[in-house]
C-alpha positions in Angstrom: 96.3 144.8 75.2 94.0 146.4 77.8 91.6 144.0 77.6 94.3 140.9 77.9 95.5 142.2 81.5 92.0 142.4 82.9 91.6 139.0 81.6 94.0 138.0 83.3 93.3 139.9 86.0 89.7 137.9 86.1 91.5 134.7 85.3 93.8 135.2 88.7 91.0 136.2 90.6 89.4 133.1 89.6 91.8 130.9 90.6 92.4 132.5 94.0 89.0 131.8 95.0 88.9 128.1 93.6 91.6 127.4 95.7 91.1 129.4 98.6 87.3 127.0 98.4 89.5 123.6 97.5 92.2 123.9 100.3 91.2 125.4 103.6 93.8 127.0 106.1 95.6 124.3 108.5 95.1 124.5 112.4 98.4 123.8 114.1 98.5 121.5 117.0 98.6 123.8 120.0 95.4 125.6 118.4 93.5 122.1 117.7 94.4 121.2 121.7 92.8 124.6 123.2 89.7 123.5 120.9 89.5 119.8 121.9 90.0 120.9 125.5 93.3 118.3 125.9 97.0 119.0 125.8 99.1 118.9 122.8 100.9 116.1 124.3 97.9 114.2 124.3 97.0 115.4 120.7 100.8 113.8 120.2 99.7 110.4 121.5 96.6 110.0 119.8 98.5 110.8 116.7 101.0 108.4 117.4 99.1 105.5 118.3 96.2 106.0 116.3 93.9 105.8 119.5 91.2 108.6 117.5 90.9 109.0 114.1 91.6 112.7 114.1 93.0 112.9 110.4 96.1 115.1 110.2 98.3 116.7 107.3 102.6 116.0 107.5 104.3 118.9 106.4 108.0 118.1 106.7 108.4 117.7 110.1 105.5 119.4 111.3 101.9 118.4 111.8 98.6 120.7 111.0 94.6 119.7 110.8 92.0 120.9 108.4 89.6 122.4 110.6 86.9 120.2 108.8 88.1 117.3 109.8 88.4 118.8 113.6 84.6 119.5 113.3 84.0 116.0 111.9 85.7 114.5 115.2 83.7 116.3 117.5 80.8 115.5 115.6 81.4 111.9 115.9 82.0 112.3 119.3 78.9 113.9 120.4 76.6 112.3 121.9 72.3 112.8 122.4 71.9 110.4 125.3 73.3 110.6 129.1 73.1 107.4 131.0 74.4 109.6 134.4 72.6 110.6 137.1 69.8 113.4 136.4 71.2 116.7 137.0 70.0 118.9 139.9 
């Protein structure tokens, strides 16, 4: 019997960490704003009008990001080249 409940015990532990590596913890809105540098009102009205695809998870009523897919969109948004003035 012993050796069933640490078999299990492994079993648990195994799934834990498969999906705690398949699902990643969600970023609520106000958190994704104070990274992207806007407000969440403008984080609203992207949302809402599709302006950026920021890719976003629906939970009832409420809204969360994976933080991969905030990382992806300011990846895609970087840029290498600066067609400014040269800095001083």
């Amino acid at each position: 019997m012993q050796d069933n409940v640490v078999s299990d015990a492994q079993r648990s532990a195994a799934v834990k960490a498969a999906m705690k590596s398949k699902f990643e913890s969600l970023l609520d809105p106000e958190r994704v704003a104070a990274i992207l540098g806007v407000s969440v009102k403008t984080l609203n009205v992207w949302r809402c009008t599709g302006r950026y695809a920021l890719p976003f998870v629906k939970i009832g009523a409420r809204v969360k990001y994976r933080a991969s897919d905030v990382e992806r969109f300011i990846e895609r948004r970087t840029r290498s080249t600066y067609t400014g003035p040269e800095a001083a």
